[in-house]
N, C-alpha and C positions, 0 to 999 in steps of 0.2 A: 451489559455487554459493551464491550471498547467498540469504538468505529474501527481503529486500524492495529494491528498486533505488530508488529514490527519485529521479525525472526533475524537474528544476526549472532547466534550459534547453528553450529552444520548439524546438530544434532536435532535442533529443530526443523532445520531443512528438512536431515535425511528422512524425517517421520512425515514430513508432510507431504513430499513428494510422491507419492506413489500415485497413482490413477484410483483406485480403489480408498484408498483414504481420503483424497478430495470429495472424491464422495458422499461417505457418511459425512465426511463436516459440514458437507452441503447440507446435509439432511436432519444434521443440529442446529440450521439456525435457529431452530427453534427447540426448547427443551423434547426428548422422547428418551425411550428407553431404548437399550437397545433390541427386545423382539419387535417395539413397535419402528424401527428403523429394517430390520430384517425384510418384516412383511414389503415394505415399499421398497428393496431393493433385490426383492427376491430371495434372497439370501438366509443363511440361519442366522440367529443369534449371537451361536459361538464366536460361527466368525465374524461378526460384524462385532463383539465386545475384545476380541484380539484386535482390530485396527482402533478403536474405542478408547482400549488401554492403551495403545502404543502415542494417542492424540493429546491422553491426559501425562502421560510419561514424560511429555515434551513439551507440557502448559498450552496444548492448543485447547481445549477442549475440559471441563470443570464438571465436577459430580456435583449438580446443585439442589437436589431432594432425592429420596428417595421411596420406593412405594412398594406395599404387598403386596402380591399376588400368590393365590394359593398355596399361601403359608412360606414362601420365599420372597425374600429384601429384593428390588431391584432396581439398581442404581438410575436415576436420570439423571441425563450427560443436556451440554449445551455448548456450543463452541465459545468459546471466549471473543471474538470480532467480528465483524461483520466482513472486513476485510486484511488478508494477511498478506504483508509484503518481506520479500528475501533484499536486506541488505544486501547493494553494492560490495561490501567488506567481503561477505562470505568466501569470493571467488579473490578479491582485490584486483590491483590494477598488478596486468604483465606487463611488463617491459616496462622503459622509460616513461618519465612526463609526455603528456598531452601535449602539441603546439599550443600554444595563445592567442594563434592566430582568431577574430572574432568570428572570422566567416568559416571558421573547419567545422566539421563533424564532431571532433576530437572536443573543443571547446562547448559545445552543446550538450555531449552527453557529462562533462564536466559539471555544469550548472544545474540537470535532473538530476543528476547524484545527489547534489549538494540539496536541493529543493526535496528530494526523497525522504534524506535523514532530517532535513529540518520540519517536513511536516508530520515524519510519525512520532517524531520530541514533541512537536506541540500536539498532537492526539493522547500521547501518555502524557501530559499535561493536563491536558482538557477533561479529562479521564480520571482523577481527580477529583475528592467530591468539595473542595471546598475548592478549587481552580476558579479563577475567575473569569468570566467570557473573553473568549481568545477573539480579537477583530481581525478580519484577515478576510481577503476578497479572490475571488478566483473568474478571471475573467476567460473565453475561448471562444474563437471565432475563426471562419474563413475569408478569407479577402483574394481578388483576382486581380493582379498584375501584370498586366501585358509585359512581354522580354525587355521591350525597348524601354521600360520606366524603371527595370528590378533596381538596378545603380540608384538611380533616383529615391525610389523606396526605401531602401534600406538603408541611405544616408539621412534621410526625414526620420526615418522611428530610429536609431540612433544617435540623431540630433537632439529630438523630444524627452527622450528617456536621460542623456545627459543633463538639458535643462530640472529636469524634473530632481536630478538625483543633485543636482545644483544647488537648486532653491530649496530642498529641504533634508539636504545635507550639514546641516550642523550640529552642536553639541548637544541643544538644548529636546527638551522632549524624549516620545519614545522612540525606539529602535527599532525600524519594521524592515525588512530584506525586502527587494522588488528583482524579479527575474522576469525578462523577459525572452520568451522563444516564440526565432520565426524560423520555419522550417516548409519544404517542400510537403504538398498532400499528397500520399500516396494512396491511392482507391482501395479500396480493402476490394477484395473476390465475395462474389453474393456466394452465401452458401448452397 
C-alpha cells in the first residue's frame, strides 16, 4: 500500500468524492470483502460492491485476492494509500498570478501548492521497490510572539533561512527544496 495516492484527474476526483465512498475506502484500509464491509457499514453488499467498483474504476482501491464462499468467487478489495490527496491542478489557479509579495496569503498558498506536488512525486518515488531512502525532514511547531516583536520575528527567520539558503546554495552536492511557513494559529472548534 502507497503512503499517498495523489489524484490529479477529475475522474478520480469525481469517484472519490462522495460521502458514502470515503467510507468504504475507510473501511479497505485494510483488505475485506465486500459482504464483510456491508456488515460494518450496515449496509448490503450490493451496494457497497457498486461504490467498490466505482473505487477500483478510478485506481483508488485494487482486487488483491480473492476467496470462496459457498461456492461463489469473492473478490477482496484494499484501498491502494493510506492517504489521498486532490491536486491543486484539478480546479487550477482563476484569474491572474498571485502577488509575490512574501507576507500575502497569496504567496503562502503558492509554496503548499508547490510542497503538495513535490511531496506526492517523492511518495510515488518512495513507492518504488528499488527507490532508494528519500531524506527529508519535516519539522512543526507553535511559537508565541507578542505584537510588539512580530516585525522583529519575521525579520530573524527570514534573515536565518536566507543565510542558510546562502551557505548551502551551491552547485555542488544534492538538491534538497526548504520551505518554510509561518502563519497565524487558528483554534480549531472542539467537536
Amino acid at each position: 500500500m502507497k503512503e499517498v495516492l495523489y489524484l490529479d484527474r477529475f475522474e478520480q476526483a469525481a469517484a472519490l468524492l462522495k460521502p458514502q465512498r470515503v467510507g468504504v475506502l475507510r473501511q479497505l484500509a485494510e483488505p475485506g470483502t465486500c459482504t464483510q464491509v456491508a456488515e460494518r457499514l450496515d449496509q448490503t453488499p450490493q451496494w457497497v460492491y457498486y461504490h467498490v467498483k466505482r473505487l477500483v474504476d478510478a485506481g483508488l482501491v485494487s482486487r488483491v485476492d480473492e476467496r470462496r464462499v459457498h461456492g461463489i468467487h469473492e473478490g477482496v478489495y484494499q484501498a491502494k494509500a493510506r492517504t489521498y490527496w486532490l491536486s491543486p491542478q484539478l480546479v487550477g489557479r482563476i484569474g491572474g498570478p498571485r502577488t509575490r509579495d512574501e507576507l500575502s496569503l497569496g504567496f503562502l498558498l503558492d509554496i503548499l501548492e508547490e510542497v503538495h506536488t513535490d511531496v506526492a512525486a517523492l511518495a510515488e518515488t518512495a513507492s518504488l521497490e528499488a527507490a532508494p531512502e528519500l531524506p527529508s525532514i519535516g519539522l512543526a511547531g507553535e511559537i508565541r510572539v507578542p505584537p510588539h516583536l512580530r516585525k522583529e520575528f519575521l525579520a530573524e527567520l527570514k534573515t536565518t533561512m536566507q543565510t542558510l539558503l546562502t551557505r548551502y546554495g551551491g552547485a555542488e552536492g544534492d538538491a534538497f527544496k526548504l520551505a518554510v511557513a509561518c502563519y497565524p494559529n487558528v483554534p480549531k472548534e472542539a467537536p
